[in-house]
Backbone as ProteinMPNN parsed JSONL, in Angstrom:
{"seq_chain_A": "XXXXXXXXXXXXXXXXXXXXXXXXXXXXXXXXXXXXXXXXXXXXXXXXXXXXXXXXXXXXXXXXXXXXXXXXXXXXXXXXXXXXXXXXXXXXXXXXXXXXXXXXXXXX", "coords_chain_A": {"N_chain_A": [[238.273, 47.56, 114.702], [239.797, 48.392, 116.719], [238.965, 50.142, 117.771], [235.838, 49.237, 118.528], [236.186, 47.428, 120.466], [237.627, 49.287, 122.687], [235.479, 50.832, 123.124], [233.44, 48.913, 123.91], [234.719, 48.154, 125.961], [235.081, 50.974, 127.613], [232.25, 50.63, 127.943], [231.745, 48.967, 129.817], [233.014, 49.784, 132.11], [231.288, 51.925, 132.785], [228.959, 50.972, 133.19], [229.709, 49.314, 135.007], [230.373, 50.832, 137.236], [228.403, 52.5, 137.93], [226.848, 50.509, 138.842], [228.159, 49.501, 140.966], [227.813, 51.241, 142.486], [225.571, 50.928, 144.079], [224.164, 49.998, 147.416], [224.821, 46.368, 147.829], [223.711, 44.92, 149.738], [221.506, 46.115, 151.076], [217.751, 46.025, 152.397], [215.321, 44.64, 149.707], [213.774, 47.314, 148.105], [214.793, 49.306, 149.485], [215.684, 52.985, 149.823], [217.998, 55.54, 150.121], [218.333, 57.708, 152.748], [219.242, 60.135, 152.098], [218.864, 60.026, 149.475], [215.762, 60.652, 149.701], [213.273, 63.333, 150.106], [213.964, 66.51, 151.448], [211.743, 68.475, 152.389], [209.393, 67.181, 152.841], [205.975, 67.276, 152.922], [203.092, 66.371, 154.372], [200.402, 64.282, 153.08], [197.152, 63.826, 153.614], [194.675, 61.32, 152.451], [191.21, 62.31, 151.915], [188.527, 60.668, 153.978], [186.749, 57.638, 153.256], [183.185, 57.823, 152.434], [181.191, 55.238, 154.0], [178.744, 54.653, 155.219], [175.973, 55.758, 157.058], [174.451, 55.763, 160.079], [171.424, 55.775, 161.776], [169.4, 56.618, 164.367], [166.334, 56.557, 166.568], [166.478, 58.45, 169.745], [169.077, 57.969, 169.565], [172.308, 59.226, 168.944], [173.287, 59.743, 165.839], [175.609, 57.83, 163.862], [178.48, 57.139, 161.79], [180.306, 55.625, 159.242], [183.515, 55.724, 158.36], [186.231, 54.531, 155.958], [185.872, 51.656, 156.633], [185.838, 52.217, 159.468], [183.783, 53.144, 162.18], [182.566, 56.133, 163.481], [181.624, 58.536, 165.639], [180.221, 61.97, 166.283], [182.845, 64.498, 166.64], [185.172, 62.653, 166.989], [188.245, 61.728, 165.513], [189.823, 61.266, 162.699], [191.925, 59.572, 160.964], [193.421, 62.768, 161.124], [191.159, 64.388, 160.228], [188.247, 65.761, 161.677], [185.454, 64.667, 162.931], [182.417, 67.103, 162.296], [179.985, 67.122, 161.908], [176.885, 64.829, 162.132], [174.949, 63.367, 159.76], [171.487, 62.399, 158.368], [172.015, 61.913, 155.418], [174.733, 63.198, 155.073], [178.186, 63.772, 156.08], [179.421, 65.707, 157.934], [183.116, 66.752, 158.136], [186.297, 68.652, 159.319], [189.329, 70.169, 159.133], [192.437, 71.708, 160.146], [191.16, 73.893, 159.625], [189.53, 73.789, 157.169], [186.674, 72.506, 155.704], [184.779, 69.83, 154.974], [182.189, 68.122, 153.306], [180.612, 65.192, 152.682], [178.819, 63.21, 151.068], [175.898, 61.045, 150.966], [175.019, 58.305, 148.4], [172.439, 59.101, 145.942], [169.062, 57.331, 146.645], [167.315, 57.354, 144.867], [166.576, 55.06, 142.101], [166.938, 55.166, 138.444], [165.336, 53.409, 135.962]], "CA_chain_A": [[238.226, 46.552, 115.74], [240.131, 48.34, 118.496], [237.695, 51.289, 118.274], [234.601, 49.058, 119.428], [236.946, 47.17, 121.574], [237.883, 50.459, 123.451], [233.689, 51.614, 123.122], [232.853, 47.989, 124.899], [235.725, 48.638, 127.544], [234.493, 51.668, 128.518], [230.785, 50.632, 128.367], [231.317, 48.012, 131.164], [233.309, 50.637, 133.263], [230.587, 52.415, 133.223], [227.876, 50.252, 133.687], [229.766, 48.659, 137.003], [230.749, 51.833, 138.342], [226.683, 53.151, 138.321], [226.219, 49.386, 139.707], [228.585, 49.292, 142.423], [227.283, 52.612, 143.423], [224.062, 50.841, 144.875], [224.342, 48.988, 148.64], [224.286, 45.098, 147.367], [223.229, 44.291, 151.083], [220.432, 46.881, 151.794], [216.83, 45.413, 151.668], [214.681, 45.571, 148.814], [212.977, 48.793, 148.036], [215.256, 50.512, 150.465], [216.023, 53.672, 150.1], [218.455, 56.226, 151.438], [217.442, 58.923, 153.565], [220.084, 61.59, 151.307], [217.703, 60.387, 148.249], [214.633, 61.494, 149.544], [213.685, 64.647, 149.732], [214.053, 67.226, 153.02], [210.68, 69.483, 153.018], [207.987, 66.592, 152.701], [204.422, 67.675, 153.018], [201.907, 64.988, 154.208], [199.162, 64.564, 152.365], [195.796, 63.276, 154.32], [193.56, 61.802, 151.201], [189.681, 62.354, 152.142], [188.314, 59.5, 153.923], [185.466, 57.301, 152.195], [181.978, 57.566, 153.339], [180.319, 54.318, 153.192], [177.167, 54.44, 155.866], [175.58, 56.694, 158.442], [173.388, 55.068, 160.762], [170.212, 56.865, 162.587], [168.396, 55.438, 165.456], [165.645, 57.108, 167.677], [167.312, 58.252, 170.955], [170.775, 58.054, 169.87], [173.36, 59.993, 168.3], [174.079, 59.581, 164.447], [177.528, 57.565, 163.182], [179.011, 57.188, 160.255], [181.395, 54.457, 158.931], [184.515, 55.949, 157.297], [187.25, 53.823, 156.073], [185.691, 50.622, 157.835], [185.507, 52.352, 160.996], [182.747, 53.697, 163.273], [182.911, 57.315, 164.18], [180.254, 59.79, 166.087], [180.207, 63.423, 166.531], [183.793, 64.888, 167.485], [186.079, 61.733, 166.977], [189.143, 62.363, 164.634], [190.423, 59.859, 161.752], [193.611, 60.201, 159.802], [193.405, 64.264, 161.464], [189.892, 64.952, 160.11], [187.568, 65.844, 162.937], [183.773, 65.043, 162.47], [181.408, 67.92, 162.71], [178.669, 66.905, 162.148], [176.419, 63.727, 161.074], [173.208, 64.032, 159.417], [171.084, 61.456, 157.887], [172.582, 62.367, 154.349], [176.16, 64.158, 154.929], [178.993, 63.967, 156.694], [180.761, 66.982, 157.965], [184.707, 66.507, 158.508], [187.147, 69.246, 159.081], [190.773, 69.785, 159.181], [193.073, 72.605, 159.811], [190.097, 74.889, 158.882], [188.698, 73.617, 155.961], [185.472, 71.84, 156.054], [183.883, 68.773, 153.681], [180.911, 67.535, 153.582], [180.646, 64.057, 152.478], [177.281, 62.493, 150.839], [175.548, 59.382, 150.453], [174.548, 58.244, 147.014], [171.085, 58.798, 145.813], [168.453, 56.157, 146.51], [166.193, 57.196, 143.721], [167.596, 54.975, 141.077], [166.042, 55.275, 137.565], [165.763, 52.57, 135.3]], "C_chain_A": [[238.683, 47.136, 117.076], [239.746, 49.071, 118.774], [236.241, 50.632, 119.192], [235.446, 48.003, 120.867], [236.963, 48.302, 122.821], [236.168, 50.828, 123.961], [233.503, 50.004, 124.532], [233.459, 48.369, 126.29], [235.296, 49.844, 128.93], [232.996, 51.927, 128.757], [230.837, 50.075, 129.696], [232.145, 48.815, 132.289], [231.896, 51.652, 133.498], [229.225, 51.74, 133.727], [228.566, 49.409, 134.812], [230.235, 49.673, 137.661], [229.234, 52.307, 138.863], [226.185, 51.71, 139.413], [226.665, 49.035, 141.321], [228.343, 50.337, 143.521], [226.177, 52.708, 144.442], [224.96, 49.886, 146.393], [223.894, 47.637, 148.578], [223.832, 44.365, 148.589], [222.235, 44.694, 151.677], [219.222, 45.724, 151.177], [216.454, 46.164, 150.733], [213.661, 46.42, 148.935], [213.813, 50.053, 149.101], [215.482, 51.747, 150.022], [216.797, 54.341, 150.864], [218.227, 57.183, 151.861], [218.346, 60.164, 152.764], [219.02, 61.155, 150.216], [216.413, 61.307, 148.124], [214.262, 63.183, 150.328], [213.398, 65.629, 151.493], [212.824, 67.653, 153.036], [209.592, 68.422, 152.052], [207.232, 66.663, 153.198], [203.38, 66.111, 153.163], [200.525, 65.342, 153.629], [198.406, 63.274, 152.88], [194.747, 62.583, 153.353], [192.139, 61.6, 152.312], [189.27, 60.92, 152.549], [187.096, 58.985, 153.806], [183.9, 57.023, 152.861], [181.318, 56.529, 152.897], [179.352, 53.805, 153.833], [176.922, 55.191, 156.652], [174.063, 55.818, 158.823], [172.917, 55.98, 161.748], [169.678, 56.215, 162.918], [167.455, 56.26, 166.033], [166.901, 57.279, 168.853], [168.67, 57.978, 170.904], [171.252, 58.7, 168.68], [173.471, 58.995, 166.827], [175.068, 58.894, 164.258], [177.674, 57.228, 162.254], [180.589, 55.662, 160.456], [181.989, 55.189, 158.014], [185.28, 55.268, 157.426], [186.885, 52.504, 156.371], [185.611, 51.085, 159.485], [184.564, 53.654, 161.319], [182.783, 55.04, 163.566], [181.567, 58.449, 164.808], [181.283, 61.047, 165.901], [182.023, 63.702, 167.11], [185.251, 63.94, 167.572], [186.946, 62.224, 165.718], [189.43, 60.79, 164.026], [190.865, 60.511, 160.861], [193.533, 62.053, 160.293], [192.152, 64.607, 160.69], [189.076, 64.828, 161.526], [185.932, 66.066, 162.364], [183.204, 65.745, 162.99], [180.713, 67.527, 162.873], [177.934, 65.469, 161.615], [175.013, 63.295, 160.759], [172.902, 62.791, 159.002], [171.64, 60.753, 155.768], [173.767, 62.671, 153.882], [176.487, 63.741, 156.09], [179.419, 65.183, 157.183], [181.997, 66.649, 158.808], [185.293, 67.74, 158.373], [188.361, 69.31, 159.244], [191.512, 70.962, 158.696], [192.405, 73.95, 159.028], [189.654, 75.084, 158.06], [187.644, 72.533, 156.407], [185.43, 71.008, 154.527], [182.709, 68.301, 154.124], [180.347, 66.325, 152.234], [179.326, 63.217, 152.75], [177.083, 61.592, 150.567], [174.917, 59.504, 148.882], [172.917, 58.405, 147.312], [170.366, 57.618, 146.188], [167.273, 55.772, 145.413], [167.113, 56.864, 142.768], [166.931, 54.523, 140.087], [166.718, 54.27, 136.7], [165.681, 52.805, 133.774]], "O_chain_A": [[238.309, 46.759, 118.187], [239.796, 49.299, 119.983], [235.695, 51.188, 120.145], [235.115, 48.05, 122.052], [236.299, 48.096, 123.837], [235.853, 51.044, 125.131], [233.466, 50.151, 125.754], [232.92, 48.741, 127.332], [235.214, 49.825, 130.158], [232.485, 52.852, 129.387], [230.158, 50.522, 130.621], [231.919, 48.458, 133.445], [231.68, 52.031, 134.649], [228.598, 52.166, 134.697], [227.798, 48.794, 135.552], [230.572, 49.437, 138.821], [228.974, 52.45, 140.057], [225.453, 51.77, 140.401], [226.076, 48.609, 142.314], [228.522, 50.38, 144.738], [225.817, 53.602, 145.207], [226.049, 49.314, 146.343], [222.801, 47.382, 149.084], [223.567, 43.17, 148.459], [221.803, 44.085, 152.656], [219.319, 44.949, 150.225], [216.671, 47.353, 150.501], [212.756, 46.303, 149.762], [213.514, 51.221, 149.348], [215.529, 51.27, 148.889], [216.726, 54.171, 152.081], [217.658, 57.851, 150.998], [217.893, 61.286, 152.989], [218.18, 62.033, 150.019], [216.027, 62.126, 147.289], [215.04, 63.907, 150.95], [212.688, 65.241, 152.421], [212.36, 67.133, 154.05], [209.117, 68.696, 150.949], [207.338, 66.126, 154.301], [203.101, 65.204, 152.379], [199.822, 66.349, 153.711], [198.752, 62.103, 152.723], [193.713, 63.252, 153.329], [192.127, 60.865, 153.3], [189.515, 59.99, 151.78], [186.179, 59.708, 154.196], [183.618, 56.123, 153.653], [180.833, 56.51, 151.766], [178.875, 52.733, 153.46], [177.954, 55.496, 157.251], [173.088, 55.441, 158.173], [173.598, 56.756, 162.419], [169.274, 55.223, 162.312], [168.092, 57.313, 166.005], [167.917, 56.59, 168.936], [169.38, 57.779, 171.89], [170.671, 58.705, 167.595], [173.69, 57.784, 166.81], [175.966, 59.631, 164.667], [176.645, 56.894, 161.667], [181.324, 55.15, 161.301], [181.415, 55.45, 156.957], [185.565, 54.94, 158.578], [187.95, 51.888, 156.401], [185.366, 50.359, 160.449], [184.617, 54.791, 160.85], [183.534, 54.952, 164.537], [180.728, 58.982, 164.082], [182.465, 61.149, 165.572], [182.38, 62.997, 168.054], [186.267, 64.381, 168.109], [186.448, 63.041, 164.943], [189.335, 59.675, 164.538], [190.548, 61.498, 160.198], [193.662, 62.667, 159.234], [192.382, 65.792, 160.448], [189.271, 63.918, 162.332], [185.379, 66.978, 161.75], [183.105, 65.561, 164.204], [180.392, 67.339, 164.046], [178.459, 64.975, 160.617], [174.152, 62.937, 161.562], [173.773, 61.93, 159.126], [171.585, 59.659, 155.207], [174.08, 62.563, 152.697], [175.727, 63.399, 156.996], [180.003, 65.745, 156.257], [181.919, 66.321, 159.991], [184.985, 68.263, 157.302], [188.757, 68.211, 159.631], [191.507, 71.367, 157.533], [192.891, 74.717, 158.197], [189.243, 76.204, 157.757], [187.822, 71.802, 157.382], [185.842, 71.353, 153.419], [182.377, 68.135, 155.298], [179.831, 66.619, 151.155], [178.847, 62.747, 153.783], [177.893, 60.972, 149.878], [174.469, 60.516, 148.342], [172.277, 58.076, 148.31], [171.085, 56.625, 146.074], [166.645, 54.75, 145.134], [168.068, 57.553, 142.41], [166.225, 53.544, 140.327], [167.927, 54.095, 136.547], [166.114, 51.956, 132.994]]}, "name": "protein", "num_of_chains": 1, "seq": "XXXXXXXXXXXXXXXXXXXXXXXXXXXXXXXXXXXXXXXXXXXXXXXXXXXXXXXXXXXXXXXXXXXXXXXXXXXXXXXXXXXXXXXXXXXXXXXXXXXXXXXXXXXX"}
């Protein structure tokens, strides 16, 4: 009896010392800036091609993301090369993509 006595005793010291260790006033999801980590790397993901429009007499654009872009405009740090009837070209920091529309031949 005064063995699990003693075991409970020092369960709940330990389970309110780990508890009082948090800030019961910060908001939630906070974080503290010593948790996370010093040499974070951003990561850009690829952004989604979902139309290129071709007119007579005018320049090519493309819809990435929901937004509009011609020749030379930058989104999230990609910079469009180029914009074909077919492909995208985006680069960034000296890598290139080239970003295609789906087929239209679609077999039944």
């Amino acid at each position: 009896m005064v063995v699990r006595s003693v075991f409970s005793l020092l369960l709940m010291c330990v389970v309110c010392s780990s508890w009082a260790a948090q800030d019961p006033t910060a908001p939630l999801g906070w974080v503290s800036e010593s948790a996370s980590p010093a040499n974070k790397t951003e990561s850009y993901p690829l952004p989604r091609l979902q139309s290129i429009v071709c007119q007579q007499n005018i320049p090519c654009v493309a819809v990435l993301n929901d937004q509009v872009v011609g020749i030379g405009e930058s989104l999230f740090g990609y910079t469009v090369e180029a914009i074909e009837p077919q492909q995208v070209t985006l680069s960034r920091r000296g890598k290139t993509w080239n970003l295609g529309l789906f087929s239209l031949d679609i077999k039944q």
